[in-house]
C-alpha positions as CSV (number, residue, x, y, z in Angstrom):
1,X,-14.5,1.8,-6.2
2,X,-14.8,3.2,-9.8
3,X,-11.1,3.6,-11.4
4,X,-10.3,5.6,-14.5
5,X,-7.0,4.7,-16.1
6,X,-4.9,5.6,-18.8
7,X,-1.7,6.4,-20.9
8,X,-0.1,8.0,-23.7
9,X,2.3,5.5,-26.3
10,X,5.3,5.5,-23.6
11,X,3.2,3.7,-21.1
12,X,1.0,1.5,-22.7
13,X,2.5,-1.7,-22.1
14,X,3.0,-0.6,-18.3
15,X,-0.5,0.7,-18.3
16,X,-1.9,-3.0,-20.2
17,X,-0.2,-5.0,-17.6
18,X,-2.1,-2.8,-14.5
19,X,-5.2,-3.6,-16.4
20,X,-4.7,-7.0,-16.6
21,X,-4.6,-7.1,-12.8
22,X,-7.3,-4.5,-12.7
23,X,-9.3,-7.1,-14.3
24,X,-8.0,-10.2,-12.6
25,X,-9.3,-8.3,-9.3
26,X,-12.2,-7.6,-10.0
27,X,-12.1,-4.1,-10.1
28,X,-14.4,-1.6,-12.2
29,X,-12.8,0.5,-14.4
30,X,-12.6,2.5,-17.8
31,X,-9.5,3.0,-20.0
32,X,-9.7,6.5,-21.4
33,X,-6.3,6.6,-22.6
34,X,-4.3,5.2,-25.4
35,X,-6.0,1.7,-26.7
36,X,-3.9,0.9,-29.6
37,X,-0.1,2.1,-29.9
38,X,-1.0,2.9,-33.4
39,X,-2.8,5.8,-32.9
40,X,-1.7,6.8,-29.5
41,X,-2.7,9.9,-27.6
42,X,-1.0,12.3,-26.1
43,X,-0.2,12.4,-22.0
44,X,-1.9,16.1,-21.6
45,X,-5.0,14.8,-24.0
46,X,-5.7,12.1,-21.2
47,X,-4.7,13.6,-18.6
48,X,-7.1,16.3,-19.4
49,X,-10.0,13.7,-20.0
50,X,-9.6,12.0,-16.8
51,X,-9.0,14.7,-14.3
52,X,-12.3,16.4,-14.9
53,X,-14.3,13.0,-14.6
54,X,-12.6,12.2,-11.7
55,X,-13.5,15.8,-9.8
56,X,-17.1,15.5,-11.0
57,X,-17.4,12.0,-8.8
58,X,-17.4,9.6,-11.8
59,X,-14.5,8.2,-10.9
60,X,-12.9,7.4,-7.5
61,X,-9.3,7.2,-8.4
62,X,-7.6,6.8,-11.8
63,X,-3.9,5.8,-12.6
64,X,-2.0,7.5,-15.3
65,X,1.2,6.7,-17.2
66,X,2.9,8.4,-19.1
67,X,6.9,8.7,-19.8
68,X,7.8,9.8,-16.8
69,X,4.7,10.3,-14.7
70,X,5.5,13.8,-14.4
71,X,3.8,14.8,-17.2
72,X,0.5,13.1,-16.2
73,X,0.7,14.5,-13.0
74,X,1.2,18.5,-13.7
75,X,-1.8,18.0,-16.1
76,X,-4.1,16.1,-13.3
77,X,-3.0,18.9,-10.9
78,X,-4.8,21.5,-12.8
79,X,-8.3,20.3,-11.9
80,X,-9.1,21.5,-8.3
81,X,-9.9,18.0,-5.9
82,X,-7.6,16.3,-8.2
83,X,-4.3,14.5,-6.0
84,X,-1.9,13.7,-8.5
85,X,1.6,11.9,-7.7
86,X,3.8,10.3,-9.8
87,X,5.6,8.1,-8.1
88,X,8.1,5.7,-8.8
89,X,8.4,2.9,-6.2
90,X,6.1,0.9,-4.1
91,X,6.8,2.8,-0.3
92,X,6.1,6.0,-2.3
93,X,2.2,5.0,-4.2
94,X,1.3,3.7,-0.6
95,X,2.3,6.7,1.1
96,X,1.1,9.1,-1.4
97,X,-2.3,7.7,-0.2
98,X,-1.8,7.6,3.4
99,X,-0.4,11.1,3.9
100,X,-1.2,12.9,1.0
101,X,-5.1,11.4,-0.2
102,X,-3.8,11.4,-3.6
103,X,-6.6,10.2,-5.4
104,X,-4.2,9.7,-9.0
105,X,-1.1,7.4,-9.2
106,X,0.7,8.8,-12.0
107,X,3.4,6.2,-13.3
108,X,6.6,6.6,-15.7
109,X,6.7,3.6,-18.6
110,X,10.2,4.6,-18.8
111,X,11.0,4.2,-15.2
112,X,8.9,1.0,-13.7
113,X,8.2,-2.0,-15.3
114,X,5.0,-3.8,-15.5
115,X,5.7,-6.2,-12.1
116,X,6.7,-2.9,-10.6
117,X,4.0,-1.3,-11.5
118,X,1.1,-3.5,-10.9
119,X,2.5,-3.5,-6.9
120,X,2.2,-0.1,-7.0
121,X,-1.3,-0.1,-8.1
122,X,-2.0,-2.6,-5.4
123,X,-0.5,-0.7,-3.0
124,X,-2.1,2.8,-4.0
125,X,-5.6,1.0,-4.3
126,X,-5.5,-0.6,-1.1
127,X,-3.9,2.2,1.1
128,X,-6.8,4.9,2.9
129,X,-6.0,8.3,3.9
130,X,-4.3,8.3,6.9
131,X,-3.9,4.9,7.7
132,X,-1.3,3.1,9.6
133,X,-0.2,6.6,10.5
134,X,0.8,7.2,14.2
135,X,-1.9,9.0,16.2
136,X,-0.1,12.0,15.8
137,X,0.7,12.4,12.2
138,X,-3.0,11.4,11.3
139,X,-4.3,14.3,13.1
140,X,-2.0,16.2,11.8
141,X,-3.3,15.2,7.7
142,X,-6.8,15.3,9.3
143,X,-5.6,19.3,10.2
144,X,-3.8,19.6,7.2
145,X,-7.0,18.6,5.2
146,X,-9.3,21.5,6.5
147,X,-6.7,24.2,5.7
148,X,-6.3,22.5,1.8
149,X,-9.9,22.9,1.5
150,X,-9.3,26.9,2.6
151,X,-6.5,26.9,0.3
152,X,-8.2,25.5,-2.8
153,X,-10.9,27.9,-2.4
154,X,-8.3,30.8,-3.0
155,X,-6.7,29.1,-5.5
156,X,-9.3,28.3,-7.5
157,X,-12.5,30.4,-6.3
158,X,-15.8,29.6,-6.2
């Protein structure tokens, strides 16, 4: 799995500590956001670089951080294929995986702190699409999934 991660000044230090366990893991991955607080970029700049790159296949999730999150995450959402949640506790980055197949964790630097944060990570990187769902909501997401697809086609066209 191929991670893209990044943030703007108000959550680099949150961002630096995911990386850290990024890196302790053993996963692969590319910071395309701000790399020194000095000459930070701005949430919709990064936002903007990774969502594309993750919708062309380059990379299989990313993690932003920003503020808030929010900001990150109505940015991300622009790019058709592109799941973006921010979340803002651990039940809520495993779950945005398991029922949703959010393929971006979006993060507030304001609102979690690094520990927080790196559990979230772990949670949102471990979790697959439906899983440890009942039978019942599963097929329900599996459902779900086919009419998005319909959906996305009218929102964005062909």
């Amino acid at each position: 799995m191929k991670i893209a991660i990044g943030s703007d000044k108000s959550g680099f230090l949150v961002k630096e500590a995911v990386k850290n366990y990024l890196q302790s893991s053993g996963f692969e991955f590319d910071d395309l956001g701000t790399l020194d607080e000095q000459q930070p970029k701005p949430y919709y700049q990064v936002a903007g670089e990774v969502a594309p790159r993750l919708q062309s296949g380059e990379y299989d999730r990313a993690i932003l951080i920003c503020g808030t999150g929010a900001g990150m995450s109505v940015v991300a959402n622009k790019f058709k294929g592109v799941y973006a949640v921010a979340c803002e506790g651990l039940y809520s980055a495993k779950m945005c995986r398991a029922i949703n197949n959010a393929n971006v964790l979006c993060m507030g630097g304001w609102i979690v702190g690094p520990e927080m944060a790196v559990e979230m990570a772990k949670a949102f990187l471990s979790t697959g699409w439906c899983q440890d769902l009942e039978d019942w909501r599963a097929e329900n997401m599996r459902k779900f999934a086919v009419q998005l697809g319909a959906l996305e086609d009218r929102i964005y066209g062909d």
